[in-house]
Every structure is written in structure tokens, then in C-alpha cells.
Residue frames as a rotation matrix with the C-alpha (Angstrom) as fourth column:
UNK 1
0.997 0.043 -0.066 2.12
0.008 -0.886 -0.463 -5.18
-0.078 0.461 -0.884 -16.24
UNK 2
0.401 -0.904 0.146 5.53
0.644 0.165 -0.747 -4.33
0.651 0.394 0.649 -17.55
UNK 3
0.708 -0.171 -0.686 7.81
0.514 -0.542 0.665 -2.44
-0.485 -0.823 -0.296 -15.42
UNK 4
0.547 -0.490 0.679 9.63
0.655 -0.253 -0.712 0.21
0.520 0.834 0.182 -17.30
UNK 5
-0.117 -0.770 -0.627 13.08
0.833 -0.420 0.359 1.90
-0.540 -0.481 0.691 -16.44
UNK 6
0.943 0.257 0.210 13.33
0.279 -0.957 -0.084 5.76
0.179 0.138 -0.974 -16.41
UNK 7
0.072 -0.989 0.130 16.03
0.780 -0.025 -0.625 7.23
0.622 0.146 0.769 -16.81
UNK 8
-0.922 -0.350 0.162 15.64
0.271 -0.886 -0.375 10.90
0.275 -0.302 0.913 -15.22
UNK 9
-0.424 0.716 -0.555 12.54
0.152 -0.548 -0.822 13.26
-0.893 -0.433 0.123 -13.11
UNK 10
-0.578 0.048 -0.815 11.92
-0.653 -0.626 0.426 14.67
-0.490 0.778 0.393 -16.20
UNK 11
-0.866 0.035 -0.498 10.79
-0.414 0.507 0.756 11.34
0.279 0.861 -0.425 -17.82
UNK 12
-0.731 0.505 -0.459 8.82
0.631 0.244 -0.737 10.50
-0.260 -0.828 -0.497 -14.80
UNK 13
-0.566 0.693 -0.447 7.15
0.214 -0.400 -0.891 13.10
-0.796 -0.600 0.078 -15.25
UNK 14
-0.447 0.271 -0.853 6.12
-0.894 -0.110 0.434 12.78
0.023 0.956 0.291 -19.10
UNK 15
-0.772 0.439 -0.461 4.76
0.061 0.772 0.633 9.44
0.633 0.460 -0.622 -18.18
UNK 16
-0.762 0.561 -0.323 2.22
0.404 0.022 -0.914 10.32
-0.505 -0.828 -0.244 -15.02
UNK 17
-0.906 0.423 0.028 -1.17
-0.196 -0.478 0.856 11.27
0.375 0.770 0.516 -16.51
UNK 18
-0.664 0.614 0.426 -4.11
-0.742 -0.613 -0.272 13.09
0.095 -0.497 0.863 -14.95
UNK 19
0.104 0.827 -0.553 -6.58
-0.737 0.437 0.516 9.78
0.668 0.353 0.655 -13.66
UNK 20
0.786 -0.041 -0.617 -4.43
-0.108 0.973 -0.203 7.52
0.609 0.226 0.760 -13.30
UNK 21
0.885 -0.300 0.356 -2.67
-0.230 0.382 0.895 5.52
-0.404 -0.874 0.269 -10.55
UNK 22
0.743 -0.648 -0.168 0.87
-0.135 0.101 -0.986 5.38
0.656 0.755 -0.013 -11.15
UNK 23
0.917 -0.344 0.199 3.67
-0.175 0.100 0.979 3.80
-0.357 -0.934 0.032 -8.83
UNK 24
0.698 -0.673 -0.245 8.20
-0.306 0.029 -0.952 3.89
0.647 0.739 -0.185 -8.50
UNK 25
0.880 -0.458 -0.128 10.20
0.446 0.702 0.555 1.94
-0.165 -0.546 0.822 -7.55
UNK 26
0.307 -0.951 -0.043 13.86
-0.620 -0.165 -0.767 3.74
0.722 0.262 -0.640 -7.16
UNK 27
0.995 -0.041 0.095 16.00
-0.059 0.526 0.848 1.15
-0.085 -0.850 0.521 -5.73
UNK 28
0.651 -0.751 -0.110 19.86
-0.564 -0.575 0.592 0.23
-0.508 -0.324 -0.798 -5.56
UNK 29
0.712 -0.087 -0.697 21.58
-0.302 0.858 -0.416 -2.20
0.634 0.507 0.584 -7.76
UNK 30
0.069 -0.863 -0.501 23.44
0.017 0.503 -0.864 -4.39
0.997 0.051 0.050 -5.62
UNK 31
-0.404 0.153 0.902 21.62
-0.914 -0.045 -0.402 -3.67
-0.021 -0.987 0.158 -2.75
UNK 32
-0.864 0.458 -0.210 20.06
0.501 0.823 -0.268 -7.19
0.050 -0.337 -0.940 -1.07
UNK 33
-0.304 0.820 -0.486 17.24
0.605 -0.227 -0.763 -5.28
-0.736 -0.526 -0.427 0.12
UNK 34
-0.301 -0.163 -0.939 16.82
-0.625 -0.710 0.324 -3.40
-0.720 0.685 0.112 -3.67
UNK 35
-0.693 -0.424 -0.584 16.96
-0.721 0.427 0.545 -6.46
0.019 0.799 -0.602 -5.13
UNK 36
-0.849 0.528 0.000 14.70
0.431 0.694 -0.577 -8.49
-0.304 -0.490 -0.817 -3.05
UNK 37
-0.367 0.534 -0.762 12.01
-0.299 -0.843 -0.447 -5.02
-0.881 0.064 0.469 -3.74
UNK 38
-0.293 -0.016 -0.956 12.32
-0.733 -0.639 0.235 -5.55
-0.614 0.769 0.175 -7.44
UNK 39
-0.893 0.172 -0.415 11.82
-0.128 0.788 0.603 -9.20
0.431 0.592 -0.682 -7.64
UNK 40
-0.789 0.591 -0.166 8.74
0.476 0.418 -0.774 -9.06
-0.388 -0.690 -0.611 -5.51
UNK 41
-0.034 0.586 -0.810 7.44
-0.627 -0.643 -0.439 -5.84
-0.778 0.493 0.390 -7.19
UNK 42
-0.561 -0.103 -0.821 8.20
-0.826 0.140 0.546 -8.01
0.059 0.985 -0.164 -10.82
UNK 43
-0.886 0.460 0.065 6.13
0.449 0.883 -0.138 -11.44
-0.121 -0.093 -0.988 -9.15
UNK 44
-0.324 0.916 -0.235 3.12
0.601 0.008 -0.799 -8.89
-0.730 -0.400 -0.554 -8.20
UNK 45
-0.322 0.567 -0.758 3.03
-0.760 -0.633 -0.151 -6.43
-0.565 0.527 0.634 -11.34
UNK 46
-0.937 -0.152 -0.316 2.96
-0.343 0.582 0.737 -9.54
0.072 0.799 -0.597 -13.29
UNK 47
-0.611 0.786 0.097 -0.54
0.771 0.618 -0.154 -10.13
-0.181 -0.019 -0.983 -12.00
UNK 48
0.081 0.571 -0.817 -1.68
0.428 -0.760 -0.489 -6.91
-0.900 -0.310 -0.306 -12.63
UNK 49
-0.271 -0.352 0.896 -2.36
0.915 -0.383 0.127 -5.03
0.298 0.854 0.426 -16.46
UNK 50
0.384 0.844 -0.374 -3.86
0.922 -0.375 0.100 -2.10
-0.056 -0.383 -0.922 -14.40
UNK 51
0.976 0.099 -0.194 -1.39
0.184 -0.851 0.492 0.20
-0.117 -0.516 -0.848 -13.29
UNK 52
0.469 -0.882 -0.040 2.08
0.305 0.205 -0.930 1.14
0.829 0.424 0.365 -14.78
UNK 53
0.897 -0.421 -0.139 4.71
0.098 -0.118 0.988 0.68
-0.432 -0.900 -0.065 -12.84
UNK 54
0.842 -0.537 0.056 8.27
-0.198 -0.404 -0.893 2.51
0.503 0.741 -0.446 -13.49
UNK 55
0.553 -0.730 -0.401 11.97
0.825 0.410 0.390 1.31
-0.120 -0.546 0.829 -12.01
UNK 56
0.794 -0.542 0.277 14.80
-0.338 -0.771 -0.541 3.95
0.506 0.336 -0.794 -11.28
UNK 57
0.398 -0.576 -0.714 18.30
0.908 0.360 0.216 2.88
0.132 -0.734 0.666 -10.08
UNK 58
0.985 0.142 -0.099 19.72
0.163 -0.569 0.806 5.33
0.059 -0.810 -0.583 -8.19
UNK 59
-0.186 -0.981 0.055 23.45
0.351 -0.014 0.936 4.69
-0.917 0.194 0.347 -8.79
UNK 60
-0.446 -0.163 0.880 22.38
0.892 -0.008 0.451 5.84
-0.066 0.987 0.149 -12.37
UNK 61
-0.217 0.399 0.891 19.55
0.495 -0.741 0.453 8.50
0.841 0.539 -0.037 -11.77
UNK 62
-0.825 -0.437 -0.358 20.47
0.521 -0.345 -0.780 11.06
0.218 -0.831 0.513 -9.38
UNK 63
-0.937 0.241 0.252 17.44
-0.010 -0.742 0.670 13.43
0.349 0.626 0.698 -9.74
UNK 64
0.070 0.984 -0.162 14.09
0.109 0.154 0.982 11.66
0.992 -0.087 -0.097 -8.79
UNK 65
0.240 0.182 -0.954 14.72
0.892 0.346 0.291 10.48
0.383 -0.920 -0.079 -5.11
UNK 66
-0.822 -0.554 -0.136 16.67
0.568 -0.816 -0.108 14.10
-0.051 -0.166 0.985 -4.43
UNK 67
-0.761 0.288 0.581 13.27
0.109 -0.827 0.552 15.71
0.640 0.484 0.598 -5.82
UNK 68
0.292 0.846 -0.446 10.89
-0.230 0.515 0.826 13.94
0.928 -0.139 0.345 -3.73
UNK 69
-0.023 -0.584 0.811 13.30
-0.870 -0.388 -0.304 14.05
0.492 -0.713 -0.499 -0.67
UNK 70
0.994 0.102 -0.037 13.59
-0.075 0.891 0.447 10.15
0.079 -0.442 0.894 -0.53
UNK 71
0.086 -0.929 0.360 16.76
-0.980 -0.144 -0.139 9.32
0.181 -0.340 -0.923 1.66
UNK 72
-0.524 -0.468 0.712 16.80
-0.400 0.873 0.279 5.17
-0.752 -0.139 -0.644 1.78
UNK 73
0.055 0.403 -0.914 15.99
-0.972 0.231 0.044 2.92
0.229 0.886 0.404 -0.61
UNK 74
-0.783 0.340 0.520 14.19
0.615 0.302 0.729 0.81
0.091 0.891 -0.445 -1.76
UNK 75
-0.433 0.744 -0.509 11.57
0.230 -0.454 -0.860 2.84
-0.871 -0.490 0.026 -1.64
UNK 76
-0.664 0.481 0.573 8.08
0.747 0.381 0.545 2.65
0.044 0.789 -0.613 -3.93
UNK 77
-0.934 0.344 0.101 6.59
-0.251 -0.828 0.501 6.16
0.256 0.443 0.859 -5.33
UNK 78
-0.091 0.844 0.529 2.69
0.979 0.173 -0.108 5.93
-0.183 0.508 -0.842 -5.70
UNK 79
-0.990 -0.111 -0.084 1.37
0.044 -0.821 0.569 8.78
-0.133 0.559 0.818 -7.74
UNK 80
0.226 0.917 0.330 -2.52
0.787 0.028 -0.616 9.61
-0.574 0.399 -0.715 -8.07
UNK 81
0.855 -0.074 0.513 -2.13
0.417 -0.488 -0.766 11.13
0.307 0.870 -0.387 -11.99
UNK 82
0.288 -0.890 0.353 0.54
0.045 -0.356 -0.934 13.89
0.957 0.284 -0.063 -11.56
UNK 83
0.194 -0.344 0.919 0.73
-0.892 -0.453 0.019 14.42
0.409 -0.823 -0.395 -7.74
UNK 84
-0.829 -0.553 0.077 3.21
-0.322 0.361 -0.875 12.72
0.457 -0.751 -0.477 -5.46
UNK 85
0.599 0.633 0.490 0.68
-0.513 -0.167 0.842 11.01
0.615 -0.756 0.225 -2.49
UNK 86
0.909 -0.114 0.401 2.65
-0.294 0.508 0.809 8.32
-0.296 -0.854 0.428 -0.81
UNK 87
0.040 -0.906 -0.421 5.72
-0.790 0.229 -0.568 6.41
0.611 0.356 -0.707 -0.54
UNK 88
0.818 0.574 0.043 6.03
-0.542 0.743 0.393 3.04
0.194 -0.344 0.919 0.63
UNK 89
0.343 -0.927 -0.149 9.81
-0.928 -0.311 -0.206 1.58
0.144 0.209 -0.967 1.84
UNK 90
-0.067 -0.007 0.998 11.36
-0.675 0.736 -0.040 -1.77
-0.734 -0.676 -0.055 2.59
UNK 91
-0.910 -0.117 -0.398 11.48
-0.326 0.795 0.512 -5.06
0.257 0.596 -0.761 0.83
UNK 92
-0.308 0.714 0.629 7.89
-0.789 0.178 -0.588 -6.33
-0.532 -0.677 0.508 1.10
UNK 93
-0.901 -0.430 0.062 6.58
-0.209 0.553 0.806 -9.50
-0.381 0.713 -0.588 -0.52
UNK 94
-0.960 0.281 0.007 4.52
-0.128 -0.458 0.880 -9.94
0.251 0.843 0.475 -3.17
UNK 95
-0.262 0.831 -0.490 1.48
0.924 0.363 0.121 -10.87
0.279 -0.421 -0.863 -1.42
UNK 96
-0.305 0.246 -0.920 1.92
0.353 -0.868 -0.349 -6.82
-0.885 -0.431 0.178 -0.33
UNK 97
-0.799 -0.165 -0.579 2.39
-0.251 -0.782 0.570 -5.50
-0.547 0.601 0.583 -3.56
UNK 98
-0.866 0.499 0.030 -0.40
0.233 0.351 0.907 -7.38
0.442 0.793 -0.420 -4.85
UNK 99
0.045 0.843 -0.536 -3.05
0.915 -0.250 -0.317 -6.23
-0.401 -0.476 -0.782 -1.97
UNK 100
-0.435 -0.120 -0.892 -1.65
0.585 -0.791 -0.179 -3.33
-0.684 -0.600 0.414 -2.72
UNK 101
-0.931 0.155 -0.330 -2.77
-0.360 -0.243 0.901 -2.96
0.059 0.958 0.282 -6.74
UNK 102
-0.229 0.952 -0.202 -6.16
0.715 0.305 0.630 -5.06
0.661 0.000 -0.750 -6.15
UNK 103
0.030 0.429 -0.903 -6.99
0.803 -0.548 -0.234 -2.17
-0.595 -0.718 -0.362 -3.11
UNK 104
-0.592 -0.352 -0.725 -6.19
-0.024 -0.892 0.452 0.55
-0.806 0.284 0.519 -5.61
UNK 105
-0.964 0.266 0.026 -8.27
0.235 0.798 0.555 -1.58
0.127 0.541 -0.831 -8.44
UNK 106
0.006 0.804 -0.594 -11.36
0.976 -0.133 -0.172 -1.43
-0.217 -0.579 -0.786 -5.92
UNK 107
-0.040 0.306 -0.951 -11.33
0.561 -0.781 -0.275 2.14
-0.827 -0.544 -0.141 -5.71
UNK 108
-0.925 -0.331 -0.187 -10.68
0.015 -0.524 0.852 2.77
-0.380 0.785 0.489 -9.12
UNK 109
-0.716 0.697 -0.041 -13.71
0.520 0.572 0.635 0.57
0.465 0.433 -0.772 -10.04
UNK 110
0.360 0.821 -0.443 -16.14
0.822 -0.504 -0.265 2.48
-0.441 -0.268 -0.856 -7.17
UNK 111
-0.525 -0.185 -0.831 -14.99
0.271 -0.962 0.043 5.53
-0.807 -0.202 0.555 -8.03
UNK 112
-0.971 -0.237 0.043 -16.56
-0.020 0.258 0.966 4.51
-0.240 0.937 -0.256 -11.63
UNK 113
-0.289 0.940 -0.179 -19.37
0.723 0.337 0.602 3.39
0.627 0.045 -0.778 -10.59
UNK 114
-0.068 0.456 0.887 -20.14
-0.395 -0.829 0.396 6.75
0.916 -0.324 0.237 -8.32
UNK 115
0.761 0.047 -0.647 -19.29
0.582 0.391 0.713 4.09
0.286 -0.919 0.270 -4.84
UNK 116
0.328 -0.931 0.158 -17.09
-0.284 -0.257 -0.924 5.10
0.901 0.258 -0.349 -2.70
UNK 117
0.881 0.148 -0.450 -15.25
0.336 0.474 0.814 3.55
0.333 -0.868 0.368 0.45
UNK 118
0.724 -0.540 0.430 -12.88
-0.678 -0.444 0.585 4.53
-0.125 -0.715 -0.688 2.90
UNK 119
0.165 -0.829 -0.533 -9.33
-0.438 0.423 -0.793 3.60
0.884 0.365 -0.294 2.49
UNK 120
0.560 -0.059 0.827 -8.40
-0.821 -0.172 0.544 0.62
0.110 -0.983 -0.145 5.03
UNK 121
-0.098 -0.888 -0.450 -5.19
-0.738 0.368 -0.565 -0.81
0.667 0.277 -0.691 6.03
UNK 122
0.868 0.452 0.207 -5.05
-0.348 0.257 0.901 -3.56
0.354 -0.854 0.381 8.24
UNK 123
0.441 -0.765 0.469 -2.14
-0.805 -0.568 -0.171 -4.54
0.397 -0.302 -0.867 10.68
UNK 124
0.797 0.443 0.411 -1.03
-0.594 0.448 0.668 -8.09
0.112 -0.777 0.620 11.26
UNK 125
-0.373 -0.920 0.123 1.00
-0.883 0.392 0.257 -10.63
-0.285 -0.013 -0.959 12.03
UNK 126
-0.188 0.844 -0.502 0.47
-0.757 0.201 0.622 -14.18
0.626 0.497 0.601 11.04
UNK 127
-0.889 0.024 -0.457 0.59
0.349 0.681 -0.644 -15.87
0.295 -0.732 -0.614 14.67
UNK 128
-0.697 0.717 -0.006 -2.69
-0.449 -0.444 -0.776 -13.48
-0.559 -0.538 0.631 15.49
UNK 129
-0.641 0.736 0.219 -5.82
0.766 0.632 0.117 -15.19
-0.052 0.243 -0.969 15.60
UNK 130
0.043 0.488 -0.872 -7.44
0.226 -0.855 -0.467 -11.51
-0.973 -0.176 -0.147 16.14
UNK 131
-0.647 -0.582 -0.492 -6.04
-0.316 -0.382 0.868 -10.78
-0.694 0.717 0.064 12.72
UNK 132
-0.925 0.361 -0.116 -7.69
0.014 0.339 0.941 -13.34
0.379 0.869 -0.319 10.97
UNK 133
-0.102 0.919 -0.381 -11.11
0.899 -0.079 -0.431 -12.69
-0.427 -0.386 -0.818 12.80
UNK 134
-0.095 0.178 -0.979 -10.81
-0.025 -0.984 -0.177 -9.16
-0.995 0.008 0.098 12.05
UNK 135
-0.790 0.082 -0.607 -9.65
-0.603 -0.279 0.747 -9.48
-0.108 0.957 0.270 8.19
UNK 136
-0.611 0.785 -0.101 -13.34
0.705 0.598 0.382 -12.34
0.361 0.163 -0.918 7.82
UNK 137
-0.076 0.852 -0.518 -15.23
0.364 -0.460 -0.810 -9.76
-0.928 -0.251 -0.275 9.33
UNK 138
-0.282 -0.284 -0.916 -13.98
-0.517 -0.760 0.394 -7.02
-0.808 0.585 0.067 7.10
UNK 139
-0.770 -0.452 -0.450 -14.47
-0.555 0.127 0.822 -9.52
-0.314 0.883 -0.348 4.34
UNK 140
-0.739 0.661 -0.132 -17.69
0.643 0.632 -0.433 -10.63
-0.203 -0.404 -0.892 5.30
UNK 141
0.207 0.529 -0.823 -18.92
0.076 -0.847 -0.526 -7.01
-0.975 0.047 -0.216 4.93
UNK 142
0.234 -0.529 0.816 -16.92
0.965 0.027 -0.259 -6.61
0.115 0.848 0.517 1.42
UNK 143
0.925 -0.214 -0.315 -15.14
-0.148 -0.964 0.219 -4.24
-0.351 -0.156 -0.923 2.85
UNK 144
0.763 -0.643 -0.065 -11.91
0.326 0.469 -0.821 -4.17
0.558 0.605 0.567 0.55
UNK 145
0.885 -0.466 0.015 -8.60
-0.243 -0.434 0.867 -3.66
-0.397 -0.771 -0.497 2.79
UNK 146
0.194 -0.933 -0.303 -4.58
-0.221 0.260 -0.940 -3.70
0.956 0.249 -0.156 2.09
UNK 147
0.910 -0.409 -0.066 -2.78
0.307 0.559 0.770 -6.41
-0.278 -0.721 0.634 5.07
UNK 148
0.068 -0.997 -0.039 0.50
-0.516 -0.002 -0.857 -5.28
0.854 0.079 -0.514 5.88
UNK 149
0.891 -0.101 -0.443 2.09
0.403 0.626 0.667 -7.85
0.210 -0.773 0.599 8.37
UNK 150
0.825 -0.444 0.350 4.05
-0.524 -0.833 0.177 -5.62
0.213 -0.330 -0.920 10.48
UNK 151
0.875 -0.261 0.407 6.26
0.152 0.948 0.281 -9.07
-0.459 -0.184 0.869 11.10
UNK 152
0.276 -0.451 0.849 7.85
0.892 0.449 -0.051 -8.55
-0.358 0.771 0.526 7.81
UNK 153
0.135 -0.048 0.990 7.90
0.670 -0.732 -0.126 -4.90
0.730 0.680 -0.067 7.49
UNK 154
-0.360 -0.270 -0.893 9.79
0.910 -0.314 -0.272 -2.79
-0.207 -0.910 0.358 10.23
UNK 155
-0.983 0.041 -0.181 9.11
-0.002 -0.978 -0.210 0.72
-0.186 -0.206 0.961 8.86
UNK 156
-0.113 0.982 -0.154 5.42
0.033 0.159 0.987 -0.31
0.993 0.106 -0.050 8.47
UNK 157
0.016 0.008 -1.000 5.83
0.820 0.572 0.018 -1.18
0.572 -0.820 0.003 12.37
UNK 158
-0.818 -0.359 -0.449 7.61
0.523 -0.789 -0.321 1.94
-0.239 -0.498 0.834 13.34
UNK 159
-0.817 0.436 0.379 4.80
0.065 -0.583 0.810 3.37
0.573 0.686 0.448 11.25
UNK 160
0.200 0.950 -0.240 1.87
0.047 0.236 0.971 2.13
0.979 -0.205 0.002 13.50
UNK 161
0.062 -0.003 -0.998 3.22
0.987 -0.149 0.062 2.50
-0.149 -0.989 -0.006 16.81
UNK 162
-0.904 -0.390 -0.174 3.84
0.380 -0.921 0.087 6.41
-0.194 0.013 0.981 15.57
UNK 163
-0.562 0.812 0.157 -0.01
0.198 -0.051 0.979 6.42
0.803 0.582 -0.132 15.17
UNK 164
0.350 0.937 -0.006 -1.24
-0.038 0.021 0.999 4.91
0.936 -0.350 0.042 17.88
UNK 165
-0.127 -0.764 0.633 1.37
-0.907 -0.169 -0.386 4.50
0.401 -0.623 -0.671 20.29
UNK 166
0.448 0.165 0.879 0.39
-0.447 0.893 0.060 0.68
-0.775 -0.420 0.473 20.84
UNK 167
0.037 -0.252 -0.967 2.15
-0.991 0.118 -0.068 -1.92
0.131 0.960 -0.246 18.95
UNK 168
-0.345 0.505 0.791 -0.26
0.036 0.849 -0.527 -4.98
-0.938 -0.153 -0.312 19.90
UNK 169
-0.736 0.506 -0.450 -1.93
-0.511 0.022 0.859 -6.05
0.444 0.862 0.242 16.41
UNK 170
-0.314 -0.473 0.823 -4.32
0.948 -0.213 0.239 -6.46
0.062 0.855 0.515 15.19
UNK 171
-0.044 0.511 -0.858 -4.79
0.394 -0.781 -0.485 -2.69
-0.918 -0.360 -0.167 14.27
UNK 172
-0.115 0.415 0.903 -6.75
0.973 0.230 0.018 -1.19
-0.200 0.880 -0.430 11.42
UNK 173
-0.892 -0.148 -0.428 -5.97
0.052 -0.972 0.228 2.60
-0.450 0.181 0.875 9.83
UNK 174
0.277 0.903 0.329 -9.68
0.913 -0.141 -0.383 4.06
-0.300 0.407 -0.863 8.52
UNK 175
0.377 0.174 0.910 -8.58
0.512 -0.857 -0.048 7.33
0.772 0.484 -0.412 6.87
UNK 176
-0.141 -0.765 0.629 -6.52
-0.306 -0.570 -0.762 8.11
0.942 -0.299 -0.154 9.26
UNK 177
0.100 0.132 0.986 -8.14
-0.972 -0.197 0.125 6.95
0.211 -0.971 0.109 12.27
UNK 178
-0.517 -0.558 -0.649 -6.97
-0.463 0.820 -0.337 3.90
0.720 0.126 -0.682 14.32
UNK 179
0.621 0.669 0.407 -8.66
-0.731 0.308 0.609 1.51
0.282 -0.676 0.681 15.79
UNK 180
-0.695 -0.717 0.061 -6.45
-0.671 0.615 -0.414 -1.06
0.259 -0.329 -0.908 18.11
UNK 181
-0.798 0.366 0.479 -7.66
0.160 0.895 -0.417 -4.87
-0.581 -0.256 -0.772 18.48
UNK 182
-0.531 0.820 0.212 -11.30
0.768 0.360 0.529 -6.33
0.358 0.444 -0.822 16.97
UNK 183
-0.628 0.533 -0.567 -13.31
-0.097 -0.776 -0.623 -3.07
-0.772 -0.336 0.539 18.14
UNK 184
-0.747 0.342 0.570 -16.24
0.663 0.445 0.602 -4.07
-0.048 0.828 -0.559 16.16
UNK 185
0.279 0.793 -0.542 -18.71
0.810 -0.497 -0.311 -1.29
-0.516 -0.353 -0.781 17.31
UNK 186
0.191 -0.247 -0.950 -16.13
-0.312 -0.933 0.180 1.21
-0.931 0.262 -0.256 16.28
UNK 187
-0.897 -0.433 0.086 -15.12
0.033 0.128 0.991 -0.43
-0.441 0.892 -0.100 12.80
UNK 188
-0.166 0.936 0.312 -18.66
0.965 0.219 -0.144 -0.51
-0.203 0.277 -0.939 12.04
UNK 189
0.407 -0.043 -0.912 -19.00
0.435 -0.869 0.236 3.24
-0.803 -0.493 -0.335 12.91
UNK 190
-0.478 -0.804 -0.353 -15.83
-0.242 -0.266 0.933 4.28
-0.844 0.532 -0.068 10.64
UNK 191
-0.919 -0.116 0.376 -17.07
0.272 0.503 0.820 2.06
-0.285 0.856 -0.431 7.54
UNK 192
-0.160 0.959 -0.236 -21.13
-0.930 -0.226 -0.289 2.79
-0.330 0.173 0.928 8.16
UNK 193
-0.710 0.144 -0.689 -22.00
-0.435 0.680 0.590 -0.76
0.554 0.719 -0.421 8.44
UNK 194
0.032 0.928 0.372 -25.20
-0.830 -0.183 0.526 -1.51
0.556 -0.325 0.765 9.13
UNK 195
-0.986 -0.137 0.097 -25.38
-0.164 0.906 -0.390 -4.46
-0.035 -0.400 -0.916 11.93
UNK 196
-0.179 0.981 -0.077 -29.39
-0.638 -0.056 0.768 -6.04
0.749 0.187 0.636 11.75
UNK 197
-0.984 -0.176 -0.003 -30.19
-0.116 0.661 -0.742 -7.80
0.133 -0.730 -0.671 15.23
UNK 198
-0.751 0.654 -0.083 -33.19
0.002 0.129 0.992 -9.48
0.660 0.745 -0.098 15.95
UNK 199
-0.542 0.404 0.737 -35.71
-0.794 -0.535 -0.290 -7.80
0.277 -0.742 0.611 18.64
């Protein structure tokens, strides 16, 4: 997908529209960490025609980040249609930004079809061997998930110890509820997946 520059709140808000999944990037020219954002965000929209994605620098448009009460940058908007939900900060690389459109994808698609699943993040690094058990399970079930590798992404870190107050991986956000390490009884639980054992 192209990534198109906005000038002002105002425009922003003439391009969000009631459905649809809509994500900004306001970052800094000339920041390292701005710059890094924007070429990663431009590797991963490029696999995506799904979901428009809009750029704002900040040395130019004073308005958006001021409305939305974002204080560092880089930092990536997401929008479901007109309302604000999330915000998403940090240089991450494109392997994020691309779970992150193919998890948004999924849900667009069940929501189509009348499915619907529970939004789950998973936590890892990539020395954990838990990690990659956990994300095969999860993918064994087709349960669809966004990997953030907490490695590479301090406020993602700070983010999960402020959850759970542990900040062993891996750990896996269900709608809100955390579940620390392979806890397969309880991910099962959370998701409603059926285990079949033989008596």
C-alpha cells in the first residue's frame, strides 16, 4: 500500500472512514529512530494493499500528535474507522509491522465471515525455545497472533512487565488477560480450544 503524507488533523480526519482499519505514523525528520520507523513501516506496507497507511512529520504538522496527546515519536496511530484505539511507539522492524497488518487482515476476514477470535499478542525473544513452542502450538490450532520480541522493542517491554509484573517471556496478552510461560490449560481456556484425548 502507498503511504500518504497529511498535512494537518483536519485531513486525517477526512480520510478515516466508518469500517475500516486505518493506521499513522507521525514521526521526526532527522530523527534516527523516525527514520528507521518509516523505512520499516515503507518495507511492510509494501506487502500489504489492505489498509491505508498515512505519514505526518511533526516538525511540519503541529496539530495531530498535540490532539491525540502523543509526546515521543515515532509513534504509529491505528484507527478502527473514525475512532482513535491504539498507538504503537518505537522503531520496530518490518517483520512487526507486517504481523501487525496480516493480524488485522484475519479479523477483518472473520469478522466477514460472522467468525470471530480473540485478539492475541505474543511476547518473545528469539533465544526462547518456550517462544517458539508456544507460537507452533498457537499455530497448530490456527490461532492467528501478532509476535512482538520484547528484545527489540523496549516500550513493548516496559509494556508487559506493567501487565503482569513478570518480565520472563514467553508471555501471551488474550484480551487483556495474561498468561506468563507455555500455560497450555489456560491458553486453551482463553481461546476455547477444544483438546480430544484418548480414554
Amino acid at each position: 500500500m502507498p503511504i500518504k503524507t497529511i498535512q494537518s488533523y483536519s485531513e486525517l480526519a477526512s480520510q478515516l472512514k466508518p469500517g475500516e482499519k486505518s493506521y499513522v505514523l507521525l514521526y521526526k525528520s532527522g530523527s534516527e529512530a523516525s527514520e528507521c520507523s518509516l523505512a520499516n513501516l515503507n518495507k511492510a506496507a509494501a506487502s500489504s494493499e489492505k489498509f491505508q497507511v498515512m505519514l505526518a512529520d511533526v516538525n511540519e504538522v503541529r496539530d495531530i500528535h498535540t490532539h491525540f496527546d502523543i509526546s515521543t515519536v515515532p509513534s504509529l496511530l491505528i484507527f478502527e474507522g473514525t475512532e482513535y484505539s491504539n498507538v504503537i511507539k518505537g522503531c520496530n522492524d518490518p517483520s512487526f509491522y507486517i504481523g501487525l497488518f496480516q493480524d488485522a487482515l484475519y479479523h477483518a476476514q472473520a469478522a466477514a465471515s460472522g467468525q470471530k477470535q480473540k485478539h492475541v499478542t505474543v511476547y518473545t525473544t528469539a533465544s526462547c525455545s518456550w517462544c517458539t513452542t508456544l507460537k507452533n502450538y498457537l499455530k497448530s490450532q490456527q490461532i492467528r497472533f501478532t509476535e512482538i520480541d520484547v528484545s527489540r522493542n523496549q516500550s513493548a517491554a516496559e509494556e508487559m512487565v506493567r501487565r503482569s509484573g513478570q518480565q520472563g517471556v514467553p508471555q501471551t496478552n488474550i484480551e487483556g488477560e495474561v498468561v506468563v510461560g507455555f500455560d497450555r490449560n489456560r491458553i486453551n481456556s482463553l481461546l476455547g480450544i477444544q483438546q480430544h484425548t484418548n480414554n
